[in-house]
N, C-alpha and C positions, 0 to 999 in steps of 0.2 A: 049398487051404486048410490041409492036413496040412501041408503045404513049409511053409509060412510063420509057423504055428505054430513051426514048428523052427527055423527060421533066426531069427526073434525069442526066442525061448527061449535058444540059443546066446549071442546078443549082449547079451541081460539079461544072462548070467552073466560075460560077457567083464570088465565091468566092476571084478567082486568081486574076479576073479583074478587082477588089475595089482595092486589094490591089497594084497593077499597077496604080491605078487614084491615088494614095497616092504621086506620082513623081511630077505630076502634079503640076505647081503654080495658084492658083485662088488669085488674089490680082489685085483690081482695076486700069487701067493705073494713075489714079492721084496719086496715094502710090508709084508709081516706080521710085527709084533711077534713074539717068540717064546715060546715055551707059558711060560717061568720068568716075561714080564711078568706073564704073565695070571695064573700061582699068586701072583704079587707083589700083582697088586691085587683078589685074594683075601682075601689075610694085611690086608691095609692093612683091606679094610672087615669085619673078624672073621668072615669066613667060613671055614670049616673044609670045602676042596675033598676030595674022593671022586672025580671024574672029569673031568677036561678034553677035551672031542673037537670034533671039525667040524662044524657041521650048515647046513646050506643055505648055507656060504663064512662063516660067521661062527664065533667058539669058541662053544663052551657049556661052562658049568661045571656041575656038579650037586655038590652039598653040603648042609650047612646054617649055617645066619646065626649071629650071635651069641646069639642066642635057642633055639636048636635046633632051628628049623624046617625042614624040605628046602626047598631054593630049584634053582631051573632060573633060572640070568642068562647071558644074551646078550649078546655082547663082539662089537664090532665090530674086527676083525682089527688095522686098525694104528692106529686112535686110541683102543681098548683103553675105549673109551667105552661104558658098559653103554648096552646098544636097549633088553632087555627086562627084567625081573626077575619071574618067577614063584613064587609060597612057596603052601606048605599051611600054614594056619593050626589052631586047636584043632579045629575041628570039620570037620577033612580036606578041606575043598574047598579045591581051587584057586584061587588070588589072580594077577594078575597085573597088574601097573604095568606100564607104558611109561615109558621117559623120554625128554622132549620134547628133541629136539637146536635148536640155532638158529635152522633152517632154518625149524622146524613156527608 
């Protein structure tokens, strides 16, 4: 009965964790735009970058918006297409949008 508890427990979560790899960017390094796009489409939407780095195959920028809030946005490598955009608002919690691509 303990087995099977377990192995059902396992495959509940199996589920969650696909859909967490969906964040994920798999896109070859030769396809990737280069870090000057991504400070470009920075500048374009008045964000004022602080850090550009990698995170799970995708850039991330940290800065803040045109408002002065810190934001964490997620660039998809070569179509430089924000996934996610995270901001702290007044009252310091965490905000975060998605943007729905095509597909969704």
């Amino acid at each position: 009965m303990k087995k099977t508890l377990t192995i059902l427990s396992f495959l509940a979560v199996l589920p969650a964790g696909a859909v967490l790899a969906d964040d994920d960017c798999f896109v070859p390094m030769a396809d990737w735009q280069p870090r000057a796009s991504v400070a470009q489409l920075a500048e374009e939407n008045g964000w004022t970058v602080r850090r550009i780095k990698i995170d799970d195959g995708c850039y991330e920028i940290d800065g803040t918006d045109a408002d002065g809030r810190r934001i964490e946005v997620t660039v998809h490598p070569s179509t430089l297409q924000v996934i996610e955009l995270e901001y702290e608002d007044d009252d310091d919690r965490p905000r975060k949008t998605k943007e729905k691509s095509e597909d969704d």
